[in-house]
C-alpha positions as MATLAB code, in Angstrom:
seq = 'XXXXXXXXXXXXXXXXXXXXXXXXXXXXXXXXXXXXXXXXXXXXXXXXXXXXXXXXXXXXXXXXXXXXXXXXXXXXXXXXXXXXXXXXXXXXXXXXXXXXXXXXXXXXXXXXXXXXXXXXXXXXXXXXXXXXXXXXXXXXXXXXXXXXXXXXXXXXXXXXXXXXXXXXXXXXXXXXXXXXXXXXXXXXXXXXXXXXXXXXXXXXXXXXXXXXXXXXXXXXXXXXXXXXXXXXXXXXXXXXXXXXXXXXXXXXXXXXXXXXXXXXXXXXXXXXXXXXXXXXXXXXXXXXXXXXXXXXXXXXXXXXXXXXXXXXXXXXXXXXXXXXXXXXXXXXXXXXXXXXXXXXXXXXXXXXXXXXXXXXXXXXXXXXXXXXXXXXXXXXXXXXXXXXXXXXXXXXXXXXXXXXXXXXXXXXXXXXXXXXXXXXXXXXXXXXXXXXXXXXXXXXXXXXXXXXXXXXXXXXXXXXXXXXXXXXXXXXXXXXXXXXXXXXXXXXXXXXXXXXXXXXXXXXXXXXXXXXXXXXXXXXXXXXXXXXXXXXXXXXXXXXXXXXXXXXXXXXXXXXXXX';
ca = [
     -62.050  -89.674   25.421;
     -61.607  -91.399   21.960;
     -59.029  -92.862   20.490;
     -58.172  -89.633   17.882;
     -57.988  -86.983   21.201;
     -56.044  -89.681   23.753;
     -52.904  -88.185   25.055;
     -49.993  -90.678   23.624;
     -47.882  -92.823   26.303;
     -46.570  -95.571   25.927;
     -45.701  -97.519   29.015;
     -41.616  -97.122   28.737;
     -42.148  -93.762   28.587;
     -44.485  -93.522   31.811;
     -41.933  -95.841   32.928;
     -39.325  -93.053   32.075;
     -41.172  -90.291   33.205;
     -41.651  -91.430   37.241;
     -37.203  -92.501   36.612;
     -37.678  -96.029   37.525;
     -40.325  -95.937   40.731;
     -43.238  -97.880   38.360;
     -43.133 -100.748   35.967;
     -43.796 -101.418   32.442;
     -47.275 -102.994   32.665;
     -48.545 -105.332   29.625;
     -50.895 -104.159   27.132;
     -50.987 -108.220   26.705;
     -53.361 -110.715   27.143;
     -52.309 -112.326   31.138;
     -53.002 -115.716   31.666;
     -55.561 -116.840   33.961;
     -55.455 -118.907   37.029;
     -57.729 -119.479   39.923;
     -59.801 -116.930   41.756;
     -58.287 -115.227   45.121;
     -59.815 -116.650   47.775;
     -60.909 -114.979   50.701;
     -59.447 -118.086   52.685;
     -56.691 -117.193   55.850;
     -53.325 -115.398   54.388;
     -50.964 -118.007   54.816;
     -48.156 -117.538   57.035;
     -44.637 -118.607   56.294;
     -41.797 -118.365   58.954;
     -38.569 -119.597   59.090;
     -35.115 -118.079   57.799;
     -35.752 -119.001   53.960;
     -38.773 -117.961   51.885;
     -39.750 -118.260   48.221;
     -41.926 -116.041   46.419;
     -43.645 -115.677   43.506;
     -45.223 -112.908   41.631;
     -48.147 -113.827   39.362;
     -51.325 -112.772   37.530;
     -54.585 -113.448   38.584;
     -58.314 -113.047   38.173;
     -59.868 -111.364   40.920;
     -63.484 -110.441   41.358;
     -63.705 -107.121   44.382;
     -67.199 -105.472   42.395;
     -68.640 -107.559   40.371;
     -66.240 -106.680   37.365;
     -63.673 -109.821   36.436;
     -59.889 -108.192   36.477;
     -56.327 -109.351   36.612;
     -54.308 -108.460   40.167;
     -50.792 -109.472   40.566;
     -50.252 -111.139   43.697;
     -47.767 -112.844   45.302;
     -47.708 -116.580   46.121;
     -51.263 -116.533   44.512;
     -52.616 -114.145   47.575;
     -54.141 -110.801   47.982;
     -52.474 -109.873   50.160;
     -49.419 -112.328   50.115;
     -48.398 -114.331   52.801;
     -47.836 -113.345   56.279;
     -43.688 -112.909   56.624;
     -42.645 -113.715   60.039;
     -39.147 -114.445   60.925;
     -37.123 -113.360   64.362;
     -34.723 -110.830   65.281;
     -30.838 -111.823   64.900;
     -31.586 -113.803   61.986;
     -30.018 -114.618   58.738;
     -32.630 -113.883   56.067;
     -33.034 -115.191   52.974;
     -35.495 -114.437   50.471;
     -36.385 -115.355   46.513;
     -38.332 -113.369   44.643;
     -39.113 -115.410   41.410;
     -41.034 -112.777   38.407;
     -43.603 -114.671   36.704;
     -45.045 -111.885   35.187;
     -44.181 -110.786   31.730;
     -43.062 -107.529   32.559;
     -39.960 -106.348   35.399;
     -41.436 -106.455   39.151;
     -39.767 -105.722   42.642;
     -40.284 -106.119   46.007;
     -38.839 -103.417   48.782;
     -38.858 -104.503   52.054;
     -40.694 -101.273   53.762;
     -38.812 -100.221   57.134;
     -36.149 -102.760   57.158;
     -32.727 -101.930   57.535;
     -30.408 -103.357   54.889;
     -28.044 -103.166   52.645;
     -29.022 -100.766   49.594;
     -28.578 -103.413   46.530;
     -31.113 -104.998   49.021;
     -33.841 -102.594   48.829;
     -35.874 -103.535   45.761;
     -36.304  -99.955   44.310;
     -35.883 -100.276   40.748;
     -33.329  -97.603   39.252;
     -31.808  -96.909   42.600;
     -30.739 -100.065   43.954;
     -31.007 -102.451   41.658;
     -32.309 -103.190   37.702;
     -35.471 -104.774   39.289;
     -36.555 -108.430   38.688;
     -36.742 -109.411   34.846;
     -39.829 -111.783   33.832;
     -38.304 -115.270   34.446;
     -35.728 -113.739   36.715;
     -35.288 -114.609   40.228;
     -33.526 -112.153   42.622;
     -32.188 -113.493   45.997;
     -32.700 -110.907   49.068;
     -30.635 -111.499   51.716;
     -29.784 -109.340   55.153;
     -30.003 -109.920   58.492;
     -32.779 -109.042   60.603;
     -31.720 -106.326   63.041;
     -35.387 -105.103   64.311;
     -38.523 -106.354   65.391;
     -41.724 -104.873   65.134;
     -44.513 -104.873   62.570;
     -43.340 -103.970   58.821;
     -44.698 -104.757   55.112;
     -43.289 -105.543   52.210;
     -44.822 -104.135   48.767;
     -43.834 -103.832   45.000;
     -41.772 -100.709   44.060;
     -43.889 -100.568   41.117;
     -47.345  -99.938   39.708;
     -47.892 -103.566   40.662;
     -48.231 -101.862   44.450;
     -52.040 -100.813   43.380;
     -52.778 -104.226   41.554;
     -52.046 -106.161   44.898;
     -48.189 -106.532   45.304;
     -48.482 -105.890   49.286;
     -48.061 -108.026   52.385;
     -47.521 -108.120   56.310;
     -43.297 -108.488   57.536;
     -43.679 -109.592   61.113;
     -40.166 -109.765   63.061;
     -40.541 -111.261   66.255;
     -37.914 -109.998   68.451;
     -34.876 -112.011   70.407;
     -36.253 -111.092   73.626;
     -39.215 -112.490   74.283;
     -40.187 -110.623   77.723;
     -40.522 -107.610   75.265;
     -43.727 -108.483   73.382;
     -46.935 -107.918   75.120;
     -48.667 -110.984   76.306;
     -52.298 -111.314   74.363;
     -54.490 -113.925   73.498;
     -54.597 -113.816   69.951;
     -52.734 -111.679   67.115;
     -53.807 -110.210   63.832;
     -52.060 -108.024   60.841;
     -54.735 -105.866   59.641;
     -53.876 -104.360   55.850;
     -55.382 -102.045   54.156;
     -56.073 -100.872   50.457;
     -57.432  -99.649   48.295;
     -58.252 -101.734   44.806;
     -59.346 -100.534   41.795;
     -60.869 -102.179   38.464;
     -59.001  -99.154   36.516;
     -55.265  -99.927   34.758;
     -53.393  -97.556   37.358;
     -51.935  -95.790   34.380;
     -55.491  -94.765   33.725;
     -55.759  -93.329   36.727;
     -52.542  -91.681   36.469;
     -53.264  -90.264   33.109;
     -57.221  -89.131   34.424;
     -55.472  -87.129   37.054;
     -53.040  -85.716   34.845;
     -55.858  -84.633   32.904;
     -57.760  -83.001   35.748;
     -56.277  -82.933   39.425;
     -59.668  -83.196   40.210;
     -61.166  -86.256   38.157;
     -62.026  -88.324   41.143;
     -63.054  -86.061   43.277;
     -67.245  -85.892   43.471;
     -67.501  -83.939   46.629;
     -66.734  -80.420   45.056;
     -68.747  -77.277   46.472;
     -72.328  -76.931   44.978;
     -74.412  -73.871   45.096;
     -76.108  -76.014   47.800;
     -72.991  -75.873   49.844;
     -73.115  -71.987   49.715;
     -76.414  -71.646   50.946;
     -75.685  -73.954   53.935;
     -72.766  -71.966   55.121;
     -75.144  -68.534   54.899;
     -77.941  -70.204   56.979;
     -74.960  -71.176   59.660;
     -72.662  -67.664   58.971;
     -74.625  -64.798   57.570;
     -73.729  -63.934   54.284;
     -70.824  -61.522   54.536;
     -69.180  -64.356   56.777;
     -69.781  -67.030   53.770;
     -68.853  -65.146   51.081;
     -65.406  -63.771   52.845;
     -65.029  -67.860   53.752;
     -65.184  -68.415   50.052;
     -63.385  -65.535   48.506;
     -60.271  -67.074   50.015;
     -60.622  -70.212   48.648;
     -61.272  -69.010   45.258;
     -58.065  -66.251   45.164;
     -55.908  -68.873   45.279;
     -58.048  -71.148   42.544;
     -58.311  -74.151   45.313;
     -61.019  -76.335   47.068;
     -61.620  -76.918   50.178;
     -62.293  -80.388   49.213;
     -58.642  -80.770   47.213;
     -57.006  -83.198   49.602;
     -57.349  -86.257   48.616;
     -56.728  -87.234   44.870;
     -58.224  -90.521   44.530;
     -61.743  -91.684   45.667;
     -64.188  -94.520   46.015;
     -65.149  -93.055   42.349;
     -62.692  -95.496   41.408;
     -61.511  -97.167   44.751;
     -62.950  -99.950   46.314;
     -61.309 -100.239   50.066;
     -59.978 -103.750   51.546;
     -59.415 -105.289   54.872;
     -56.529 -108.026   54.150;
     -58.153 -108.646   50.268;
     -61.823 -108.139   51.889;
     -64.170 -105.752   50.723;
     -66.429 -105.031   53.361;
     -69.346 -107.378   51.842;
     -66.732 -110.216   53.027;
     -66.297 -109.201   55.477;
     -62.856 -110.221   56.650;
     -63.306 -111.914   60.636;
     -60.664 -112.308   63.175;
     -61.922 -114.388   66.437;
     -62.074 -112.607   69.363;
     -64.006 -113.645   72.437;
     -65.239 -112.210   76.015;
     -62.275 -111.509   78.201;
     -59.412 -111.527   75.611;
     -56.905 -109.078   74.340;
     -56.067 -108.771   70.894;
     -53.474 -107.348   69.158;
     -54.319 -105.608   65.620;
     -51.133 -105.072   63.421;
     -52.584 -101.960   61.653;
     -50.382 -101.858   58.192;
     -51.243  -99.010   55.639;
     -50.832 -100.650   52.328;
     -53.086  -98.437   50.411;
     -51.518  -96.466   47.458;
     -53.436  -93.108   47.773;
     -55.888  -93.322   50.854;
     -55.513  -92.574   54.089;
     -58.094  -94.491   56.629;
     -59.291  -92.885   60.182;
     -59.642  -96.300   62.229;
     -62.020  -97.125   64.997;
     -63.827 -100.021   66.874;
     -67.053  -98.408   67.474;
     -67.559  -99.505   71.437;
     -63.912 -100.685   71.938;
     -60.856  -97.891   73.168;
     -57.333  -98.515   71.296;
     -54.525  -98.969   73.578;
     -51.438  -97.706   70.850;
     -48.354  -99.314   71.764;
     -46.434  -99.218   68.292;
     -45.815  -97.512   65.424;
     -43.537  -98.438   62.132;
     -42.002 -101.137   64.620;
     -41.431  -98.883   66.890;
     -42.248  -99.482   70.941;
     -44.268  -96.241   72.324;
     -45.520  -95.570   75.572;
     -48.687  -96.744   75.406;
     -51.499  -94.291   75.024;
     -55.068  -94.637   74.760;
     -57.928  -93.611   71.880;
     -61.059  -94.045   70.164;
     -59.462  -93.577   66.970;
     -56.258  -93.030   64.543;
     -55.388  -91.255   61.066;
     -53.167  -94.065   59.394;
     -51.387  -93.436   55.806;
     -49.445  -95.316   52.881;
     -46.785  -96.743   54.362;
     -47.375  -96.565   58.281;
     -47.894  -99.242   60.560;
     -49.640  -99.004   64.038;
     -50.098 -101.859   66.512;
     -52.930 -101.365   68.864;
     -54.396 -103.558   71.464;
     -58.157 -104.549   71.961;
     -59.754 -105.767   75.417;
     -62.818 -107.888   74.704;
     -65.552 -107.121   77.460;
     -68.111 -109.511   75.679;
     -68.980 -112.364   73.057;
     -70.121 -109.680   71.224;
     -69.247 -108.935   67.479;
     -67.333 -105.156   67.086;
     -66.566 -103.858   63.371;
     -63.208 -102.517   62.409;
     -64.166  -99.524   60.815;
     -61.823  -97.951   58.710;
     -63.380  -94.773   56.585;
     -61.163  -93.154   53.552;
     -59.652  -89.566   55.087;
     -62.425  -88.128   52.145;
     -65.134  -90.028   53.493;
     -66.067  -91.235   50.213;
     -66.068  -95.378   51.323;
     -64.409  -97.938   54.057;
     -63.201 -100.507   54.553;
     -64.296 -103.111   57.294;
     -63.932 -106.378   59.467;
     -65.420 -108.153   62.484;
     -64.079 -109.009   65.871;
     -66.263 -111.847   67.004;
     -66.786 -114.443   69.035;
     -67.626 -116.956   65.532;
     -67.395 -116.847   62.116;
     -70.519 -115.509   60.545;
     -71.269 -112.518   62.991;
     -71.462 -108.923   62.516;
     -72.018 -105.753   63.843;
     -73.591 -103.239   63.199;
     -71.177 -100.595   60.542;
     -70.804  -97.051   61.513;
     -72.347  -94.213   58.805;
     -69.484  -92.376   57.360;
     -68.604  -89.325   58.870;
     -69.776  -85.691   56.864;
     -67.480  -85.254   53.939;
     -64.554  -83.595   55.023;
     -63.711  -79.743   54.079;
     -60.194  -78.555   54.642;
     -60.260  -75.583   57.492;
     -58.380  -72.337   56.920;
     -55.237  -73.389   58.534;
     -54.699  -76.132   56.256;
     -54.033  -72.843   53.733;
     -52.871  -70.361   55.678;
     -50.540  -72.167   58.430;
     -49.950  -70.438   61.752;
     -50.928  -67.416   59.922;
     -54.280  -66.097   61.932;
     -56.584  -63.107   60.625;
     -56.823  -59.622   58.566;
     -54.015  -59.049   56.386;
     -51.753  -61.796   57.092;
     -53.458  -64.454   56.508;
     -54.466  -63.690   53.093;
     -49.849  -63.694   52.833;
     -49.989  -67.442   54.913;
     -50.443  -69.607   51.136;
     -50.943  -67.670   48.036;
     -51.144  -68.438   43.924;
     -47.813  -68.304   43.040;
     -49.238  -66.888   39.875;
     -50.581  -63.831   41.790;
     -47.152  -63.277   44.026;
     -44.161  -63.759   41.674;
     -41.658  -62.537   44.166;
     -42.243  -65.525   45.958;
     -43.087  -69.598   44.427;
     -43.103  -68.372   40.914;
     -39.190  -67.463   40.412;
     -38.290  -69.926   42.814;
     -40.221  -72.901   41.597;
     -41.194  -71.962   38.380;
     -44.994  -73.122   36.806;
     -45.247  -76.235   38.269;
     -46.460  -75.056   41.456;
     -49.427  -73.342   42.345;
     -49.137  -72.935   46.226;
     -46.497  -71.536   48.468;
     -46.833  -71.297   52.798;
     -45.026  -68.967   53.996;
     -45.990  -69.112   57.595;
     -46.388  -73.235   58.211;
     -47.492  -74.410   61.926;
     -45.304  -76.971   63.477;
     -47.662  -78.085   65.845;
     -47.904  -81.976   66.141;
     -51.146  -82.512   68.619;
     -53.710  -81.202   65.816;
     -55.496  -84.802   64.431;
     -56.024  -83.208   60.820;
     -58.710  -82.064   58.494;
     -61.804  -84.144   59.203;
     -60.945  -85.332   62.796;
     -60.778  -82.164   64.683;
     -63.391  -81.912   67.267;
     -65.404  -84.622   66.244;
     -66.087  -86.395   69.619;
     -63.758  -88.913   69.635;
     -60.236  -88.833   71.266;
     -57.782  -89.160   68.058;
     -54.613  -90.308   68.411;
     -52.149  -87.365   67.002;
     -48.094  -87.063   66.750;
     -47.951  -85.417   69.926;
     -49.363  -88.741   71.598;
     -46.847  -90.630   70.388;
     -43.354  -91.235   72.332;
     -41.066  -93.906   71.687;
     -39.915  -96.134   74.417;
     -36.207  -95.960   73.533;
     -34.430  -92.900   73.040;
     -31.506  -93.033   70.131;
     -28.604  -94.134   70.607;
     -27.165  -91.156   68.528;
     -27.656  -87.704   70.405;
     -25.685  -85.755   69.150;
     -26.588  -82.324   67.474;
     -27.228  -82.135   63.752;
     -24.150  -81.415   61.732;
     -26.551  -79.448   58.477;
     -29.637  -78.632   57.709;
     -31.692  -80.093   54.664;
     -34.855  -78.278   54.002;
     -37.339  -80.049   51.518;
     -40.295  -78.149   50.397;
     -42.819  -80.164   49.350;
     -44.616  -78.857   46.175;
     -47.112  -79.487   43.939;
     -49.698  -77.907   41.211;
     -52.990  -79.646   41.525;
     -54.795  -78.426   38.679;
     -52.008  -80.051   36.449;
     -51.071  -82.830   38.466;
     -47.695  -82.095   38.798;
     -45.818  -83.229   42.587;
     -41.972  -82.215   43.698;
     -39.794  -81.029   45.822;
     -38.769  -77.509   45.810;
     -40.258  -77.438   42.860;
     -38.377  -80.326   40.784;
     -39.242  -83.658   39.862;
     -37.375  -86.172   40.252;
     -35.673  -85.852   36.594;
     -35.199  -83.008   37.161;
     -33.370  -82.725   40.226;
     -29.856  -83.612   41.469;
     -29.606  -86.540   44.474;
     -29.046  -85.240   48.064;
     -25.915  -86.157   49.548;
     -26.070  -87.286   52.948;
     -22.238  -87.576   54.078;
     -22.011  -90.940   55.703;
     -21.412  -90.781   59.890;
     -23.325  -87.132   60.276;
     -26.209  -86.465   62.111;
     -28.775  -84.021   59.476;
     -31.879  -82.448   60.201;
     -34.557  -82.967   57.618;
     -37.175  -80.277   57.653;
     -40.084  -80.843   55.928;
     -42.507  -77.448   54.448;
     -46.028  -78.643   52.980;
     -46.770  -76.154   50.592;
     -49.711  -77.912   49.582;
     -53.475  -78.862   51.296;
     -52.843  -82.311   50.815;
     -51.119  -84.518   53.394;
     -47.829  -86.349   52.388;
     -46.462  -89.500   53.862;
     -43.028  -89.096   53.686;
     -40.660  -92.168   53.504;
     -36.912  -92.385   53.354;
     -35.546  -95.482   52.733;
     -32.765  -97.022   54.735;
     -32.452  -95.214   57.619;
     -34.306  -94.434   60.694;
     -35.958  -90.559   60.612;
     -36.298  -89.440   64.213;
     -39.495  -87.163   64.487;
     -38.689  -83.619   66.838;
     -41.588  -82.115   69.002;
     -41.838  -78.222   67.784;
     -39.802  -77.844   70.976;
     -36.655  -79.395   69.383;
     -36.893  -82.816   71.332;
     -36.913  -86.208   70.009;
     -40.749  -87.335   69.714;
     -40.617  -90.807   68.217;
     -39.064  -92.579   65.961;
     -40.700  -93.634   62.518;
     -40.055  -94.734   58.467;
     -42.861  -92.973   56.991;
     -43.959  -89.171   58.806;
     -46.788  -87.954   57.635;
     -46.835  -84.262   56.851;
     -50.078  -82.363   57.051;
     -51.153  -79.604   55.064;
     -49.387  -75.663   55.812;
     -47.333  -77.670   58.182;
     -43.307  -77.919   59.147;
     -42.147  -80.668   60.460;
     -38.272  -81.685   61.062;
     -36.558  -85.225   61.321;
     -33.414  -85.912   62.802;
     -31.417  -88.979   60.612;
     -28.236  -90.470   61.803;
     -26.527  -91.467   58.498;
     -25.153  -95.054   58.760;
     -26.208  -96.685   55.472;
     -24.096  -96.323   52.329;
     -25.576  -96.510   48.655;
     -28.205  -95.097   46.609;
     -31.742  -94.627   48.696;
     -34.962  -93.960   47.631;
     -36.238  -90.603   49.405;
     -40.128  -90.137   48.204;
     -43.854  -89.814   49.065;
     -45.520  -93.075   49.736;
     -48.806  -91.606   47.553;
     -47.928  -93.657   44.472;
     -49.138  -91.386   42.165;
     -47.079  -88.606   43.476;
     -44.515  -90.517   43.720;
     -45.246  -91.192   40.098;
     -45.641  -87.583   39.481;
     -42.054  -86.525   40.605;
     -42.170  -85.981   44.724;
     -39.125  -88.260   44.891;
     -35.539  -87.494   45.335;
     -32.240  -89.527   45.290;
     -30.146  -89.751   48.399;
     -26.612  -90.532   47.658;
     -24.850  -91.949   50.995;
     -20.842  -91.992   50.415;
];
């Protein structure tokens, strides 16, 4: 597009329009330093940490471009302090533009948080802001910018070791594993191409080819029926992922796979992978092709342990799993974006300079029918399950207004189904349902209110809320300090949202009304309803949003005001 058709934005007023979750970026000139290395991460531990928040030139394609990073890593350095601890930690803004850092999952106090416009101002070029709380987890966590500067490498690994030792199970060697994804693009580009078309990145629309293979498989009544109820509601099966390897290129802690990042691993050991989601719009389906997962955390949280070939990780969750070496042979982490459009990958080997062989992608992934329609099944019903609010204005046109295109009236609440592009593929995938947390909370009691959150969108434009309001648009939720509340999240859309609340812990329910496991970030599939259970112990100003940056940039972010 030239210059004379451009839309106009300046960055204070993209600043503006997402109400403080990204940064003014520089239209400047950024000084350079030295290249990132693909050396170790370098771990710091202790009770006291400095860091700093820089430019630098990076190289991932073979284009030269400026990341910021954070103690001159991408990622920055491995966090590790222990449970019980006094923390203290300086965050020094080198940059010439305001910068934050939220400490994702921790439990603090709210001026603490690092969410810009919420919490706190956010860190002025120059400025140093001192962090301090003390540690009252353990687990794996991450830390990441609150900002824009989240896509251009702001990201690390928060490792809390915990007071008890005999809790932490006994392996032979121990590795965070982050992805992300990294593109070459100024992320208000890609915020702007999106707002332009929903669909910019996406390269795996339906072809005329496509329609022809479905009639050789379904006859041609069954094809055309299959896409007549696609195109009522003017969506793609292929709409569920908004940013691809068009743009993205994926890492494995600051490795593209032609690096081919390398953790050790020889016959007869167990390993621990630290799986942290760090990516900004990609979700990753993991495996070890030849090696089972043993799960035994997620978001810092102990589960029972369960056992898989592979897991669906998003922005903003963490998974530990552990790894039993039967060889000196080398295994690839194999991490594929949730659109199959690119990976990221790594080596488990006995020495440095060994791979294996890397899995093809899978098929690109369409959505099924119930990732529309919800629980509704067949005939006449299903065509009511999710329908253009432009062609039903009884229903999501008077109560949300334009700015969304989609409303499910029937979701499923089901937590054992893996999601589009993993069902029935072969492989045991890990799933919700799998997942139970070793400790039940301390907090039974039953839920005072009800909150439910719809979460809404319109594709075509690019526009993401809740109920149907932006963030600027929409008044905070008050969450009375001391209750109990039940969160229920409705997906209205065929996308999958991880949904993060900042603060406090948000207790997952089985459909049956039982606590499931506790996480930070739930993931909410498409046409589904899920509900949370959060005890409210943590006054101030949160930060209540999806961890998709750009729709989180969009407006799918509320205030939650704790008094």
């Amino acid at each position: 597009m030239n210059n004379s058709t451009k839309p106009i934005i300046t960055r204070r007023r993209f600043v503006k329009g997402v109400a403080a979750s990204a940064a003014i970026l520089s239209t400047g000139f950024l000084t350079r330093l030295s290249y990132a290395s693909e050396a170790e991460q370098t771990e710091l531990s202790g009770k006291v940490f400095n860091l700093e928040i820089a430019p630098k030139p990076v190289n991932f394609t073979g284009i030269e471009s400026i990341a910021t990073v954070v103690n001159g890593q991408l990622p920055g350095p491995i966090i590790k302090f222990q449970e019980g601890d006094d923390i203290t930690i300086r965050v020094t803004n080198k940059l010439d533009e305001m910068t934050t850092i939220h400490w994702h999952g921790i439990i603090l106090d709210a001026e603490m948080d690092g969410v810009p416009g919420i919490s706190f101002p956010g860190i002025a070029p120059g400025e140093t802001f001192v962090h301090t709380f003390k540690a009252v987890q353990h687990g794996t966590y991450w830390y990441h910018a609150h900002t824009l500067h989240e896509q251009t490498g702001v990201y690390g690994a928060l490792i809390i070791e915990p007071k008890n030792k005999e809790l932490e199970p006994k392996v032979d060697r121990d590795y965070p594993v982050i992805l992300s994804d990294w593109t070459d693009e100024d992320p208000i580009d890609v915020f702007m191409n999106l707002k332009k078309m929903g669909g910019y990145y996406n390269y795996q629309q339906l072809t005329l080819g496509d329609f022809i293979d479905d009639v050789s498989i379904l006859g041609i009544s069954e094809a055309v029926a299959k896409r007549r109820v696609w195109n009522k509601t003017r969506m793609s099966p292929t709409d569920f992922s908004d940013v691809s390897a068009a743009t993205y290129t994926y890492l494995m802690n600051g490795n593209s796979p032609t690096s081919n990042w390398t953790g050790l691993a020889k016959a007869g050991e167990k390993v621990r992978l630290r799986f942290i989601c760090a990516a900004t719009a990609s979700y990753f389906d993991v495996r070890i092709p030849g090696l089972k997962l043993t799960v035994i955390s997620t978001d810092g949280q102990a589960v029972i342990p369960v056992t898989v070939d592979e897991f669906r990780v998003g922005p903003g969750e963490t998974y530990d799993v552990i790894v039993e070496i039967p060889d000196n042979n080398a295994y690839t982490i194999f991490a594929q974006s949730m659109d199959r459009s690119g990976y990221a990958s790594g080596t488990l080997a006995p020495n440095y300079g060994v791979k294996a062989e890397v899995p093809e992608l899978d098929p690109p992934v369409r959505l099924d029918i119930v990732d529309m329609m919800g629980a509704m099944k067949g005939g006449k019903g299903m065509q009511m399950g999710m329908m253009d609010s432009r062609k039903k204005p009884n229903h999501a046109s008077t109560e949300y207004g334009p700015g969304v295109d989609m409303r499910v009236d029937f979701p499923r609440t089901n937590l054992d189904d893996p999601g589009p592009g993993l069902r029935n593929n072969g492989r045991r995938v890990l799933t919700y349902a799998d997942l139970k947390s070793v400790h039940s909370p301390e907090d039974n009691r039953e839920p005072s209110r009800e909150i439910e959150l719809h979460l809404t969108g319109n594709m075509e434009r690019f526009i993401w809320s809740i109920d149907g309001l932006k963030l600027n648009e929409a008044k905070p939720l008050h969450f009375p300090l001391g209750e109990r509340i039940r969160v229920i999240f409705h997906n209205d859309s065929t996308m999958t949202h991880p949904m993060h609340l900042h603060g406090m812990w948000s207790d997952l329910e089985s459909p049956e009304g039982g606590f499931q496991v506790r996480k930070h970030t739930i993931s909410v599939q498409p046409a589904q309803s899920v509900s949370m259970l959060v005890t409210v112990d943590a006054k101030g100003r949160w930060a209540f949003h999806c961890h998709l940056l750009y729709h989180m940039a969009a407006g799918m972010f509320r205030e939650v005001v704790v008094a």
